[in-house]
Residue frames as a rotation matrix with the C-alpha (Angstrom) as fourth column:
UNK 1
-0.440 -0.817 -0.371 125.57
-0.867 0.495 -0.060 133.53
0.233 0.295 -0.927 168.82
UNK 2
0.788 0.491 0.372 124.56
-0.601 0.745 0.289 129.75
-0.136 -0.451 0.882 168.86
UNK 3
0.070 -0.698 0.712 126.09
-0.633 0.521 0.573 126.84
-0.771 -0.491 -0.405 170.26
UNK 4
0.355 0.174 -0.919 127.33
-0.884 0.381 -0.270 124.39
0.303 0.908 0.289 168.45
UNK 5
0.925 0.192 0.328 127.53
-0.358 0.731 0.581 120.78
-0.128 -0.655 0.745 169.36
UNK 6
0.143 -0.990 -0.016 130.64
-0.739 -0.117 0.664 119.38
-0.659 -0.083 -0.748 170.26
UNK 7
0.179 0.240 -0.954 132.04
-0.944 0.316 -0.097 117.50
0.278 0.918 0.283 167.25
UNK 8
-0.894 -0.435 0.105 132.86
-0.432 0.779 -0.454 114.48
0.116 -0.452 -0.885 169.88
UNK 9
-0.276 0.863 0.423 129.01
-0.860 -0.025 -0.510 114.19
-0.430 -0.505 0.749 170.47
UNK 10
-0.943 -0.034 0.330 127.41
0.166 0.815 0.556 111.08
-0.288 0.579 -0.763 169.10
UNK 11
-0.759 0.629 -0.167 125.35
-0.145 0.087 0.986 110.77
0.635 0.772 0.025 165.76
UNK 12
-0.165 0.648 0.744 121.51
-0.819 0.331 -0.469 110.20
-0.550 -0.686 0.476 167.04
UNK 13
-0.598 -0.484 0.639 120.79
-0.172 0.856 0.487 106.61
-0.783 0.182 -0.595 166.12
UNK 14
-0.672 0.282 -0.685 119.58
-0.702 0.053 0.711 105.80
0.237 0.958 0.163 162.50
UNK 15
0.113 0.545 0.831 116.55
-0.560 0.726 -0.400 103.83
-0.821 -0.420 0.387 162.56
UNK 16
-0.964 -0.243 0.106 117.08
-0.158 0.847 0.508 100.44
-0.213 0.473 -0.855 160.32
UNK 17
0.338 0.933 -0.123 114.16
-0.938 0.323 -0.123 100.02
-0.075 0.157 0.985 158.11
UNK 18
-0.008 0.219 0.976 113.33
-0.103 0.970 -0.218 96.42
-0.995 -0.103 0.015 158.32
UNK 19
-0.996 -0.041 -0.075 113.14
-0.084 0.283 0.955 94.84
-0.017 0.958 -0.285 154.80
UNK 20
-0.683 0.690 -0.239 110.26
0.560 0.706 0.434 92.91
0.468 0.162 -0.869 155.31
UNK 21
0.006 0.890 -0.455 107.95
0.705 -0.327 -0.630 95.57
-0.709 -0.317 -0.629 156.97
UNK 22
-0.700 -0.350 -0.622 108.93
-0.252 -0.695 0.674 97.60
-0.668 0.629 0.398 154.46
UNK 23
-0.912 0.362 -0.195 107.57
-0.082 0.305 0.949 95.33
0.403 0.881 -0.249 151.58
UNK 24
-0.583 0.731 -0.355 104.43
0.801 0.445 -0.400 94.92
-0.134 -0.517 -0.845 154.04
UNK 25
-0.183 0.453 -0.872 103.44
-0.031 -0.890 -0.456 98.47
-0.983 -0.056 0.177 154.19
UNK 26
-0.711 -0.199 -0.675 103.95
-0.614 -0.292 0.733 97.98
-0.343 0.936 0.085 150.02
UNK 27
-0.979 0.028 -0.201 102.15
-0.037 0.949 0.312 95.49
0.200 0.313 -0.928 150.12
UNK 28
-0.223 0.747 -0.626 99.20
0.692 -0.331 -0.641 96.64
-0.686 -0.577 -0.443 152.27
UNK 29
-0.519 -0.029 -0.854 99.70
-0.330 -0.915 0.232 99.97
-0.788 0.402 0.465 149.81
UNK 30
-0.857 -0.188 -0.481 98.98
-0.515 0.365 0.775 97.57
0.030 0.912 -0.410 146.83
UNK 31
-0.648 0.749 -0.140 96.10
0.761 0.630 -0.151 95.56
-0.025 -0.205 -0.978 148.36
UNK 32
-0.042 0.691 -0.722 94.39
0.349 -0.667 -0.658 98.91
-0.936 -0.280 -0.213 149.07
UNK 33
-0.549 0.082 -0.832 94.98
-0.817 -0.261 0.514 99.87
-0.175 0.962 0.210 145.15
UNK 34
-0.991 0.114 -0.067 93.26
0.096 0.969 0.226 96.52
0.091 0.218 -0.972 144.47
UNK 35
-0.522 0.836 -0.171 90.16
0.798 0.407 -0.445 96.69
-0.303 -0.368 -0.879 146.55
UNK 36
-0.456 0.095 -0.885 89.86
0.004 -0.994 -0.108 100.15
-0.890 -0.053 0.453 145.41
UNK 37
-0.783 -0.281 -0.555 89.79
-0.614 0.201 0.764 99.18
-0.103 0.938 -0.330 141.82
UNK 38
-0.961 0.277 -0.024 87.71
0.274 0.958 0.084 96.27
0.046 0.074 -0.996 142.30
UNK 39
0.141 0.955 -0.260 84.50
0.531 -0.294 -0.795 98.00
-0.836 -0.026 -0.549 144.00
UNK 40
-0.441 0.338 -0.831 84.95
-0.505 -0.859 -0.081 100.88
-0.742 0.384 0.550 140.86
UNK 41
-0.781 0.120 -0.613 84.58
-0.573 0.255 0.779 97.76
0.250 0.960 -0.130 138.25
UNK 42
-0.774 0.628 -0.084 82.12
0.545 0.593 -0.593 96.35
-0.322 -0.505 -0.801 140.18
UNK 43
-0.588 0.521 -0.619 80.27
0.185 -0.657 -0.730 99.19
-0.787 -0.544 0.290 139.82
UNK 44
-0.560 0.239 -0.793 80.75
-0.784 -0.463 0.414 100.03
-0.268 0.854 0.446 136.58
UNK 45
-0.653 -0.069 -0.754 80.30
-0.730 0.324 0.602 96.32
0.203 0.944 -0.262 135.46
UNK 46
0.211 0.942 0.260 78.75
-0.917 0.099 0.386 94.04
0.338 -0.320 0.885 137.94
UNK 47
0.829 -0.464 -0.311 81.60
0.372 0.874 -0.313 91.62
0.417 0.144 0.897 137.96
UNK 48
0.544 -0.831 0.112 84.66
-0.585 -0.281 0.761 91.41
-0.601 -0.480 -0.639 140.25
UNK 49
0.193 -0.979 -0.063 88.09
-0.856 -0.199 0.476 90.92
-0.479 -0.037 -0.877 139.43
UNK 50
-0.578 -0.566 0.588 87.96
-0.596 0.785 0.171 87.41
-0.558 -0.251 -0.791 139.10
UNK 51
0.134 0.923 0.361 85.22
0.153 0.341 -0.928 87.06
-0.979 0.180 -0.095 137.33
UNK 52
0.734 -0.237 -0.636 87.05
-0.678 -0.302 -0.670 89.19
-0.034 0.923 -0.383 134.40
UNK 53
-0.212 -0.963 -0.170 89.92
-0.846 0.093 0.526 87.58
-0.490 0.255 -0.834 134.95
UNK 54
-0.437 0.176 0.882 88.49
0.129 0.983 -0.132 84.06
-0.890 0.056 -0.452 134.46
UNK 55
0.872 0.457 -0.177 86.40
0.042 -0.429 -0.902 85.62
-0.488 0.779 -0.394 131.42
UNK 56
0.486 -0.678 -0.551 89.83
-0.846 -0.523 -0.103 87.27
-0.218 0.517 -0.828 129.65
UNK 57
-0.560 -0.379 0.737 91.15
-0.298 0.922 0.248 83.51
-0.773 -0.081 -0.629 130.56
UNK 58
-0.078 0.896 0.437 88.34
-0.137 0.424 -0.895 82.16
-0.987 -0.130 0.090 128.62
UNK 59
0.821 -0.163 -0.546 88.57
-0.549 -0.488 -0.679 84.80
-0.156 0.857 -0.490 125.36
UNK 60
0.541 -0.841 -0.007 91.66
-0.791 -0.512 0.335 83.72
-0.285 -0.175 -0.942 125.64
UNK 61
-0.620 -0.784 0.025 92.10
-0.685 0.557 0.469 80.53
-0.382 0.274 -0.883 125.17
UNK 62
-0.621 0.368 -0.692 89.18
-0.487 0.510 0.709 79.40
0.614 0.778 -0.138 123.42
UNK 63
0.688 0.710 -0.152 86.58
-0.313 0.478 0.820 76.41
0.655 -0.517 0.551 124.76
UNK 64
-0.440 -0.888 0.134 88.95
-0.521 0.131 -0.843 75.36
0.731 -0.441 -0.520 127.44
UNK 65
0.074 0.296 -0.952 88.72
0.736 0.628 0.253 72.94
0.673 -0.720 -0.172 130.77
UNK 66
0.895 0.337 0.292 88.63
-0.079 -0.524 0.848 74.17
0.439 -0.782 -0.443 134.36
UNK 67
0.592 -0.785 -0.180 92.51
0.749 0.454 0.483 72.94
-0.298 -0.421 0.857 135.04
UNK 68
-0.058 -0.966 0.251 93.45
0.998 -0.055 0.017 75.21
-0.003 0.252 0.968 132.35
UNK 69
0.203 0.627 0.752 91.69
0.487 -0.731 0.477 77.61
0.849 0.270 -0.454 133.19
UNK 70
0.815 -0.111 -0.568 92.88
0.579 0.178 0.796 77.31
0.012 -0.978 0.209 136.87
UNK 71
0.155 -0.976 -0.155 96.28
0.914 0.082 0.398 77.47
-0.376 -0.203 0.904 135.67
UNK 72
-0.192 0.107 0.976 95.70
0.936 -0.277 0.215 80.72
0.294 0.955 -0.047 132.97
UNK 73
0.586 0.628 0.512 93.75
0.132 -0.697 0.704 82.87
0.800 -0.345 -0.491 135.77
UNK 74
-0.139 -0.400 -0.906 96.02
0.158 0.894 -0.419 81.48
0.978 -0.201 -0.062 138.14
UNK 75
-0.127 0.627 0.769 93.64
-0.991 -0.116 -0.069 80.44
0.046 -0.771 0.636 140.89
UNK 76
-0.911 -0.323 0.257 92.79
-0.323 0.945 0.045 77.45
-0.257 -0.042 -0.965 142.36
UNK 77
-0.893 0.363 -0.266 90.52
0.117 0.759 0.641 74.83
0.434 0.541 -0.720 140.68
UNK 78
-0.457 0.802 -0.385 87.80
0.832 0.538 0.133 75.55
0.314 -0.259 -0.913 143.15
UNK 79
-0.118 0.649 -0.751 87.66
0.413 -0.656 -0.632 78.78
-0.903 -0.385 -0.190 143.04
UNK 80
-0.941 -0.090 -0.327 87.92
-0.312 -0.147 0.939 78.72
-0.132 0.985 0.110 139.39
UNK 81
-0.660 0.727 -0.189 84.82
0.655 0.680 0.330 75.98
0.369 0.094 -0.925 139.55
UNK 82
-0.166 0.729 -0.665 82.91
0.762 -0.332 -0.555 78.87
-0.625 -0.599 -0.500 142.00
UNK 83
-0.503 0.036 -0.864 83.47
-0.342 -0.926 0.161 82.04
-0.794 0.376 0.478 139.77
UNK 84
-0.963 0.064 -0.263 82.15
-0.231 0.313 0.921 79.72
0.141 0.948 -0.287 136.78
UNK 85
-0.445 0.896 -0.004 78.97
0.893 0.443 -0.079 78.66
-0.069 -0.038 -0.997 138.62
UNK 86
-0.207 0.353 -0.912 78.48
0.459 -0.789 -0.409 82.37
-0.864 -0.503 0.001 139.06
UNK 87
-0.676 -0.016 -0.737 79.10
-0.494 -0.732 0.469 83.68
-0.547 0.681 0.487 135.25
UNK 88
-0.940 0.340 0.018 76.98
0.141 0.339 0.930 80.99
0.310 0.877 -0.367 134.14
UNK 89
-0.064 0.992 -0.111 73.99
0.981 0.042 -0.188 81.49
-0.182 -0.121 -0.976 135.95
UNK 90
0.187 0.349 -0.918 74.35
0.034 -0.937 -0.349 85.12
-0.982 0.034 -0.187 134.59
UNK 91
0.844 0.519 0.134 74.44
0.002 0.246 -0.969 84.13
-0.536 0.819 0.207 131.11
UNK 92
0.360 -0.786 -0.502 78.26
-0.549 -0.614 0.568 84.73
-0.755 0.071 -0.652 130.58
UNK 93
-0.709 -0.627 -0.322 79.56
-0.687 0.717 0.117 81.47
0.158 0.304 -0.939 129.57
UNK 94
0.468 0.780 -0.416 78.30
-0.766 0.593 0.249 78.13
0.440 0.202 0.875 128.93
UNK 95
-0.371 -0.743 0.556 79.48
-0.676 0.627 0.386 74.60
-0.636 -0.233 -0.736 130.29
UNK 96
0.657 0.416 -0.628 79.75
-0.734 0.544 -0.407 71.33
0.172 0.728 0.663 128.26
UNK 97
0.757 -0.313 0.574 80.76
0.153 0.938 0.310 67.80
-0.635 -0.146 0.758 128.18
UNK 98
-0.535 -0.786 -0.311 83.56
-0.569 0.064 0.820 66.80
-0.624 0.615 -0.481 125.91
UNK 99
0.781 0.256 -0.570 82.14
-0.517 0.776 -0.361 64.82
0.350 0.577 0.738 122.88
UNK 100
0.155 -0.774 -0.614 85.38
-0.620 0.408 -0.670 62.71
0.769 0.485 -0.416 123.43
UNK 101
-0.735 -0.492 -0.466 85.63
0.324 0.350 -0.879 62.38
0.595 -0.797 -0.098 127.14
UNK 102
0.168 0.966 0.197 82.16
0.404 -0.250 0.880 62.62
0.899 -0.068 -0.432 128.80
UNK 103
0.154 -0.563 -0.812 84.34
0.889 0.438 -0.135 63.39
0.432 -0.701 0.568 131.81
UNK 104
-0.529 -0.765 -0.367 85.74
0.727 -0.632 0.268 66.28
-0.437 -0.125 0.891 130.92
UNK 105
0.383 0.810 -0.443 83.86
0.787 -0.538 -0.303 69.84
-0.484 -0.233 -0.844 131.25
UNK 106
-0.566 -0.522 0.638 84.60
0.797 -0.546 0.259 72.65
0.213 0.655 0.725 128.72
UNK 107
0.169 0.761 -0.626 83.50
0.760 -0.505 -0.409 76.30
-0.627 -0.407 -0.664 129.09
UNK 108
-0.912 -0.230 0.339 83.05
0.374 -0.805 0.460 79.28
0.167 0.547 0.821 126.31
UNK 109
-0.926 0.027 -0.377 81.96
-0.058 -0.996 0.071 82.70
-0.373 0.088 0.924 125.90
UNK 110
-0.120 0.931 -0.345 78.78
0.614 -0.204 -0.763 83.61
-0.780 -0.303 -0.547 125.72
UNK 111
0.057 0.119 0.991 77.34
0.750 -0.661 0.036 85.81
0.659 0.741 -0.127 123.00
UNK 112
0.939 0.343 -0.023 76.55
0.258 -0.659 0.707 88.10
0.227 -0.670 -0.707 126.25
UNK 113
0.747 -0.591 -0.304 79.80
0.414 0.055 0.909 87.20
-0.521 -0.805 0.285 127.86
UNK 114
-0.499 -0.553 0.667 82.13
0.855 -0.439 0.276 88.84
0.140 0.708 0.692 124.60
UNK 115
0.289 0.104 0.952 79.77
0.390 -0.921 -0.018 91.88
0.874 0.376 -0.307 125.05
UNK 116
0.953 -0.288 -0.098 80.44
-0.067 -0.514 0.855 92.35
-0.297 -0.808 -0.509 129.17
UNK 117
0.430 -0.867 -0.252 84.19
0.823 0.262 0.504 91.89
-0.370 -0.424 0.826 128.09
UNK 118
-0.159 -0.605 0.780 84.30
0.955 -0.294 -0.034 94.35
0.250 0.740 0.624 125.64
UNK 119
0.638 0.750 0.176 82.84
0.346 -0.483 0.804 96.65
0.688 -0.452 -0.567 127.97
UNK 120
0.850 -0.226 -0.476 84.64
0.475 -0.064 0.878 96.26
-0.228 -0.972 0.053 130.98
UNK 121
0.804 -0.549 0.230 87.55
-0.588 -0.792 0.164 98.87
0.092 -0.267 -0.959 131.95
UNK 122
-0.199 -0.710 -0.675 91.35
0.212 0.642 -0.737 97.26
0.957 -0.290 0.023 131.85
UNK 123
0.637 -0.004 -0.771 91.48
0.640 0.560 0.526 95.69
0.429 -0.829 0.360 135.38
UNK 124
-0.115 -0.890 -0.442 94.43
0.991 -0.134 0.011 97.99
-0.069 -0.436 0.897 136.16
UNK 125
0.686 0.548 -0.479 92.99
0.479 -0.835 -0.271 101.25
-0.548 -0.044 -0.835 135.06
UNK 126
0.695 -0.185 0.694 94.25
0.639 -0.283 -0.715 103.65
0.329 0.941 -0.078 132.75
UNK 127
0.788 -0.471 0.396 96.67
-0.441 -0.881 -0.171 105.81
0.429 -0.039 -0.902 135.03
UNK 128
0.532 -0.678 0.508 98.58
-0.368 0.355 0.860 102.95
-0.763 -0.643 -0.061 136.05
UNK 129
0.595 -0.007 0.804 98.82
0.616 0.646 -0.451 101.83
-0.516 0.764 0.388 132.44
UNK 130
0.938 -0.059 0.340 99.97
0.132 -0.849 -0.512 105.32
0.319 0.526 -0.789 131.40
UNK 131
0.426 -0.898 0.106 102.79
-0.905 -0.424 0.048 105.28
0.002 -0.116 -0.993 133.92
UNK 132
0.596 -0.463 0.656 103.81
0.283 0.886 0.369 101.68
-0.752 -0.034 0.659 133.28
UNK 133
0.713 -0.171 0.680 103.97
0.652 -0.195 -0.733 102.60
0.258 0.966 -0.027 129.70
UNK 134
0.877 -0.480 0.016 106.28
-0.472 -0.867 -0.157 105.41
0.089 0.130 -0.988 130.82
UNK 135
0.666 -0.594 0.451 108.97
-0.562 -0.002 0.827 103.61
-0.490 -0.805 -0.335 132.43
UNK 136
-0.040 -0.541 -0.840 111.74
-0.999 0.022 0.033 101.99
0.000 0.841 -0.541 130.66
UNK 137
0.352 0.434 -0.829 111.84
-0.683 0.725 0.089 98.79
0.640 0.536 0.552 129.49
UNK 138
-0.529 -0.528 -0.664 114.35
0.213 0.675 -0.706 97.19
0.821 -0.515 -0.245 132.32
UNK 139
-0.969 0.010 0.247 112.72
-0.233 -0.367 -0.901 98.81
0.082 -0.930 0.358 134.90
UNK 140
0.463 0.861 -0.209 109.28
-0.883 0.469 -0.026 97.08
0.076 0.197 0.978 133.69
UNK 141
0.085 -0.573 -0.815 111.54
-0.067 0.813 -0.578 93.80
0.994 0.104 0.030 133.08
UNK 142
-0.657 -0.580 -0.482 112.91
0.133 0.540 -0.831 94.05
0.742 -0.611 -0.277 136.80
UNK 143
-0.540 0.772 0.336 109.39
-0.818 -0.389 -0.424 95.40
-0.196 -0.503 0.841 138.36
UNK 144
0.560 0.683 -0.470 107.59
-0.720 0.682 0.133 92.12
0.411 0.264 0.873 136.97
UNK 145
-0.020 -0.471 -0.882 110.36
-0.040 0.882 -0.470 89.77
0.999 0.026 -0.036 138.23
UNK 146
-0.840 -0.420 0.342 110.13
-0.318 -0.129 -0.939 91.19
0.439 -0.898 -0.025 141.87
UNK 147
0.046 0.847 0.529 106.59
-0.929 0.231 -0.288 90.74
-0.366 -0.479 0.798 142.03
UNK 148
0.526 0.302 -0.795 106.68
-0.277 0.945 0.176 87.22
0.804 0.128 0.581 140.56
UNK 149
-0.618 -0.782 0.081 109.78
-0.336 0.169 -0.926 87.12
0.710 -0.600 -0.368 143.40
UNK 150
-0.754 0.358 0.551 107.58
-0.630 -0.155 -0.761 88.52
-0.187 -0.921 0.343 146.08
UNK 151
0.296 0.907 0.299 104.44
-0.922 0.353 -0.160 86.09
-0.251 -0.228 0.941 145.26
UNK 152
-0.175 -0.744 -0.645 106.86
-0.389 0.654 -0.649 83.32
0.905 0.137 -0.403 145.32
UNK 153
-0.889 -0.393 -0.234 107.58
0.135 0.262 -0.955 83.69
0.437 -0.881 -0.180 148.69
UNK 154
-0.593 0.785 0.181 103.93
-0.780 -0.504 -0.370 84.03
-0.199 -0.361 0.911 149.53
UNK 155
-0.364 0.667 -0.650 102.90
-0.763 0.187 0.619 81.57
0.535 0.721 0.441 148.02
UNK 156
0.346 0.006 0.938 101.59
-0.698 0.671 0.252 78.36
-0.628 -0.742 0.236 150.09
UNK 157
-0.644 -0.590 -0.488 103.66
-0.765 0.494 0.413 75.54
-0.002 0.639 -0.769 148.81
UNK 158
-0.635 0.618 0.463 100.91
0.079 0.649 -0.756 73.25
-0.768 -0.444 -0.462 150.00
UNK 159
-0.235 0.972 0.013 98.48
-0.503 -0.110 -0.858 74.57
-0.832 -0.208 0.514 147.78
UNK 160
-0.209 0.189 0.959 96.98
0.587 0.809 -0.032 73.21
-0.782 0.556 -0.280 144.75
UNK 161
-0.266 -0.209 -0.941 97.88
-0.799 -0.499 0.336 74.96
-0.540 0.841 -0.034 141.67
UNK 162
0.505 0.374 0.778 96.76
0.121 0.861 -0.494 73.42
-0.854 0.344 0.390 139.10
């Protein structure tokens, strides 16, 4: 025969997840999917993250300044200006003056720099793409709005978005 506890006994206490360490540990989870990701396209490609991204920015909109390019990748102006000193001295992209405004610096694609793009692995990889693609549309709809939420509040308000 076993005892049973008396039904006067008190509950043991529930622990209260925190919100916010919650989203940390997610958050930490995510950063490690990131760097993970990053060193494989490194590997594969020779170029980090930012380097495609600023590239895909590039394809993307055409000969383009560094502001809008800032704003497209969205990074800041000076580390837009560093990733650019880097793809050109590997043959990626080009800079130029404006004919119009000797001021103003334009940058496009490379013959080279269209072949590393068409190369390179999507940035996210192909089993996150596979279950994104699975998931219904609202639940993509309300998964993009939390992260723009969450990198809201993260953001420094100080900084200099361009």
């Amino acid at each position: 025969m076993t005892a049973e506890a008396p039904s006067d006994a008190p509950e043991p206490p529930r622990h209260e997840i925190d919100p916010a360490q919650a989203m940390l540990g997610s958050m930490r989870r995510i950063a490690q999917a990131i760097d993970i990701r990053s060193r494989e396209i490194s590997r594969q490609t020779g170029l980090t993250i930012p380097q495609l991204l600023v590239l895909q920015a590039i394809r993307s909109l055409g000969q383009v300044t560094t502001q809008a390019l800032s704003r497209e990748a969205s990074m800041s102006a000076a580390t837009v200006v560093a990733v650019m000193d880097k793809l050109e001295a590997r043959g990626l992209i080009e800079r130029y003056r404006s004919a119009t405004d000797r001021r103003v610096v334009h940058a496009r694609l490379t013959d080279v720099g269209h072949s590393a793009l068409a190369q390179a692995p999507g940035l996210l990889g192909q089993r996150f793409r596979d279950r994104l693609a699975a998931l219904p549309e609202e639940d993509k709809r309300r998964l993009a709005e939390a992260l723009r939420t969450v990198a809201g509040l993260m953001a420094d308000p100080d900084a200099s978005q361009a």
